[in-house]
DOBAKOL-901806 format. One record per residue (C-alpha): z, x, y. Coordinates in steps of 0.5 Angstrom, whole numbers, plus 2048, in hexadecimal, padded with zeros to 3 digits. Each point is the difference from the previous one (the first is absolute). Example, Ala and Ser with C-alpha at 12.3 -4.5 7.8 and 13.67 -1.06 7.14 Angstrom:
BEGIN
8108197F7;7FE802807;
END
This chain:
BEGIN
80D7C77E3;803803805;7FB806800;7FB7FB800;8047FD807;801807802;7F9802801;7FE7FA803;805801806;7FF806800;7F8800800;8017FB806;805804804;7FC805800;7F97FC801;8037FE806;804805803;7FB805800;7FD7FF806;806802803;7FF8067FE;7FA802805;801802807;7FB800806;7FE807804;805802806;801806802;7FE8067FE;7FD7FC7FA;7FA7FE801;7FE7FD7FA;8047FA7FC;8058027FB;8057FE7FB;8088017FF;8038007FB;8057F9801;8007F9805;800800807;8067FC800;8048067FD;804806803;7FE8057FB;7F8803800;7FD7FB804;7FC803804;7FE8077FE;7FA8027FC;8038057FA;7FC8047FB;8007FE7F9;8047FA803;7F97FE801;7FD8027FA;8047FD7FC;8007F9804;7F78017FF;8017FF7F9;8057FB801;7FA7FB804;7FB8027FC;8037FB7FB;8017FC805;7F97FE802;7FE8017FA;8057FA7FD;7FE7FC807;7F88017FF;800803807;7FE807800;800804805;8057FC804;804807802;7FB8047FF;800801808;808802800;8008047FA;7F9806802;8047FF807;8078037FC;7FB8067FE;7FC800807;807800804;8018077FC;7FA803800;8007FF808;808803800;7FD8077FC;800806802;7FA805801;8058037FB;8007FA7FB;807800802;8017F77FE;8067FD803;8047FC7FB;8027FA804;7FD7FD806;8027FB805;7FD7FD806;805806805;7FF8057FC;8018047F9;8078027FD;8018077FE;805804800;7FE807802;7F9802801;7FC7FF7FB;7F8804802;7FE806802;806802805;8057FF7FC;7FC8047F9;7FF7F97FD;8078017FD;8017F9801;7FE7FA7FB;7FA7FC801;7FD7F97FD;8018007F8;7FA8027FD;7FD7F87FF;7FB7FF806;7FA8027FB;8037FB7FC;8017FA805;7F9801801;7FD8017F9;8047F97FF;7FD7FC805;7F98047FF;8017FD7F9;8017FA803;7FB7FE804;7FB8047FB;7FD804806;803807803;7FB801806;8077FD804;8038087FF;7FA804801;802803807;8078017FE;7FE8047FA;801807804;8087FE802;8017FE7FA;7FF8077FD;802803805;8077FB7FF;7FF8037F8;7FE807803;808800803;8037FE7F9;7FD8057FD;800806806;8077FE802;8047FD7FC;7FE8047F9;8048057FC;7FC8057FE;8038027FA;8007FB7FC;7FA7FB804;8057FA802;8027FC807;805800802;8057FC805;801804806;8087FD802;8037F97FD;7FD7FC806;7FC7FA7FE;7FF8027F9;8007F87FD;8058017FB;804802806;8068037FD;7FD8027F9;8068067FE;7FA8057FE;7FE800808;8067FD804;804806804;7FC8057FC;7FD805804;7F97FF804;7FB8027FC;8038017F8;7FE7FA7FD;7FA7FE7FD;8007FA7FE;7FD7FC7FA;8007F9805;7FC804805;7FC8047FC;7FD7FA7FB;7FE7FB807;7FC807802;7FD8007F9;7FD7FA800;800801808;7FA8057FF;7FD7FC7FA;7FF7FA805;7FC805805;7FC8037FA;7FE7F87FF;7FF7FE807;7FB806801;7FC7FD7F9;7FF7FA804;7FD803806;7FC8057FC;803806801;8018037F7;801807803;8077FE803;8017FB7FC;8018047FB;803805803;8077FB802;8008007F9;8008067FE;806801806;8037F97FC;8008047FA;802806802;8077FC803;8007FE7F9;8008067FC;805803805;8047F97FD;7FF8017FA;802808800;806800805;8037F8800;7FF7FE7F9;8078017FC;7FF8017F9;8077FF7FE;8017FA803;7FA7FC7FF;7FF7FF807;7FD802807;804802805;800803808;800808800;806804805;7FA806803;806802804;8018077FD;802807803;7F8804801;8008067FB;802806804;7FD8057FC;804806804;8067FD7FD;8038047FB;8057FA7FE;7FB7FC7FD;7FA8057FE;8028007F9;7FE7F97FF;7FE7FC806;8007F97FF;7F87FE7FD;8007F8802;7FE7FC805;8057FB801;8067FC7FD;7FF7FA7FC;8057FB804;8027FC7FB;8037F9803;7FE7FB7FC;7FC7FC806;7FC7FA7FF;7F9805803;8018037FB;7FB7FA7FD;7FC800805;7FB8057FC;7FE7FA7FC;7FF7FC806;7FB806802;7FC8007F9;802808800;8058007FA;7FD8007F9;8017FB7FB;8058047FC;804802807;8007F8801;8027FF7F9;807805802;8017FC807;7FF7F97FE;8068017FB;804803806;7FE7F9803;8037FC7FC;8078037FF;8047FB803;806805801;7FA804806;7FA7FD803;7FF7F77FC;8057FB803;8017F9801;7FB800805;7FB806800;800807801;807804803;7FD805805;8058047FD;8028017FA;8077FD7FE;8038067FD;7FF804805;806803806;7FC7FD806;7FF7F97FD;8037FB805;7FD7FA803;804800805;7FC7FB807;7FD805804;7FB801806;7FC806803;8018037FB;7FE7F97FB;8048017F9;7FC8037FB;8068037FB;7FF7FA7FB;7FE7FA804;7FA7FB7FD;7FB800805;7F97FB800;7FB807801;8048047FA;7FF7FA7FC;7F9800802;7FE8067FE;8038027FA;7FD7F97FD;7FA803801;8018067FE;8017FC7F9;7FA7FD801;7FC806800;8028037FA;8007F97FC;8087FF7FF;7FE7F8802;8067FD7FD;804804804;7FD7FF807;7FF7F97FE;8098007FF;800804807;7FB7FB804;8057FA7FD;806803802;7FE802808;7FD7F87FF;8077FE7FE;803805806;7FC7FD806;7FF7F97FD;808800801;801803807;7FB7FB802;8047FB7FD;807801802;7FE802808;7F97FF801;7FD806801;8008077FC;804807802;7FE808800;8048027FA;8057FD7FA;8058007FB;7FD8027FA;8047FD7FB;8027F9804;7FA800805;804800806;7FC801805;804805804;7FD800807;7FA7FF805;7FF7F7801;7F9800800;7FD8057FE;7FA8007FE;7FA8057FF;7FF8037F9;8057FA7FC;7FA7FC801;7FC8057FB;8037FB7FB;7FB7FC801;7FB8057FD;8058007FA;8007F8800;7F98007FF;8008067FA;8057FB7FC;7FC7FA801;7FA8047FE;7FD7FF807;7FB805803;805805804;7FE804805;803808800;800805803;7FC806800;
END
């Protein structure tokens, strides 16, 4: 009864609610756009961010699709990718967050400062692919086509370690998983992260299907072959054998000098070092479909054990066996060291989805039910992150954003079409 009270409270909540995540063109953007929370709050009201924005898409889909009203964003969702699209560089150079005064940086990201900055996360081809899907029609992205590619190109070009094929982050700033141990205070330009990496794999994918329905098979095949490529390099560089799981790769390694006589006899024959920290990104090769059924058997396993990754209330984002662990209340950086976040949940569900672990997707998508049908109930409102054993919440009234993902999980549970991402 009260997962049935639940998902009506929250179905409604967010029906309602959702307009208030849609803000008009000001200022430098010339286009209407989303954020990822209610115009009454202090925290992302007014700014249009990268995957935010993604994410947010999938979310009111569902939306229209629940209330018969398709179309209803559509105008705010193309002006996300819009607004990003017109703020890239000649280079591909994608900023990760707009406002209508200007884009946060830290440091100069383009050709000036050697593109050794980050850039928009690899999910812009996505975001259109979704909203393509939806629409049944893709001819809106046809003269954005060129700087979507040379938005990929820059990945590829500039943020790719050549020896072992993965991207990587160029520092730890606005990374997402913001203090995720395998980037936060490493060194620029030493983590090959299997969170980045599998969102650029199913990125390129997205062009690849978005080149299809324009008519183009020759670059259509040619991102999935760049997609596949990504992938064999996971598989080779990311995958551990011994553990059962994927994890981010440490690149940052002394170049071989050939002339030293220390190391001549025996100079080292590996790319990268495996960064064993039990992070919950580590599942997200199911989310991308590029980990085998057998690989997935392995990392389900490491899912389920309730003294790592499956708490009361979802996923930890890290695990709880490891030293970072601590769930601490934190902003810039937001604490990724163990607590229960909306979009963790989201996507390790939907990994589980892909490769048939219904039940186990099915207890995931009642437990993030019971985390939000209870805030919703006990303050009126939803928060960034939580407790994961007490379901908490731990900081951020009034957030919104990826939490209503939900929605999409309520209507897999009463067997409802559900809208997905690419």
């Amino acid at each position: 009864m009260m997962q049935e009270r639940w998902r009506d409270e929250l179905s409604g909540f967010i029906r309602t609610r959702s307009e208030r995540m849609t803000r008009e063109p000001e200022g430098i953007l010339a286009h209407p756009y989303t954020v990822p929370s209610d115009p009454d709050s202090p925290y992302y009201s007014h700014a249009l961010w990268d995957w935010d924005s993604w994410t947010i898409s999938i979310a009111l889909g569902q939306v229209e699709r629940d209330t018969g009203q398709p179309g209803r964003f559509a105008a705010h969702e193309r002006g996300s990718i819009l607004n990003f699209l017109e703020h890239t560089d000649g280079d591909g150079v994608m900023p990760i967050q707009l406002s209508p005064a200007g884009s946060l940086q830290h440091g100069e990201p383009g050709r000036a400062g050697g593109f050794r900055q980050n850039m928009h996360k690899p999910v812009l081809a996505q975001h259109a692919a979704l909203l393509s899907r939806r629409a049944g029609s893709a001819e809106w992205v046809r003269p954005h086509m060129t700087t979507i590619e040379r938005f990929l190109d820059r990945y590829l070009e500039s943020h790719r370690h050549a020896a072992t094929g993965l991207v990587y982050w160029q520092t730890d700033f606005a990374v997402g998983v913001d203090n995720d141990p395998s980037v936060y205070y490493r060194p620029d330009r030493s983590t090959a992260a299997i969170f980045l990496n599998s969102l650029l794999y199913r990125e390129l994918l997205a062009a690849g299907y978005l080149h299809e329905e324009l008519g183009d098979l020759v670059a259509a095949n040619r991102w999935r072959g760049r997609a596949q490529d990504l992938a064999d390099a996971l598989h080779a560089a990311s995958w551990d054998e011994r553990d059962g799981t994927f994890y981010s790769v440490d690149i940052g390694l002394r170049e071989i000098d050939p002339d030293d006589w220390l190391h001549r006899g025996a100079p080292r024959h590996w790319s990268g070092l495996l960064m064993r920290v039990d992070n919950w990104s580590s599942f997200l090769p199911m989310w991308a479909g590029l980990a085998t059924q057998a690989q997935a058997e392995r990392m389900v396993e490491r899912y389920r054990d309730t003294r790592t990754f499956r708490a009361n209330y979802g996923v930890r984002t890290l695990s709880r066996l490891e030293k970072g662990f601590d769930l601490r209340a934190s902003n810039n950086p937001s604490n990724w060291l163990g607590p229960v976040w909306g979009i963790s949940n989201y996507l390790v569900f939907r990994g589980l989805l892909k490769y048939g672990f219904i039940d186990d997707a099915h207890d995931l998508a009642e437990r993030t039910v019971a985390l939000f049908g209870a805030d919703l109930e006990a303050n009126g409102s939803l928060h960034e992150y939580y407790h994961p054993d007490n379901g908490e919440p731990l900081i951020t009234h009034g957030f919104q954003n990826w939490n209503f993902l939900v929605l999409n999980m309520i209507a897999f549970l009463e067997g409802r079409p559900a809208v997905w991402e690419f």
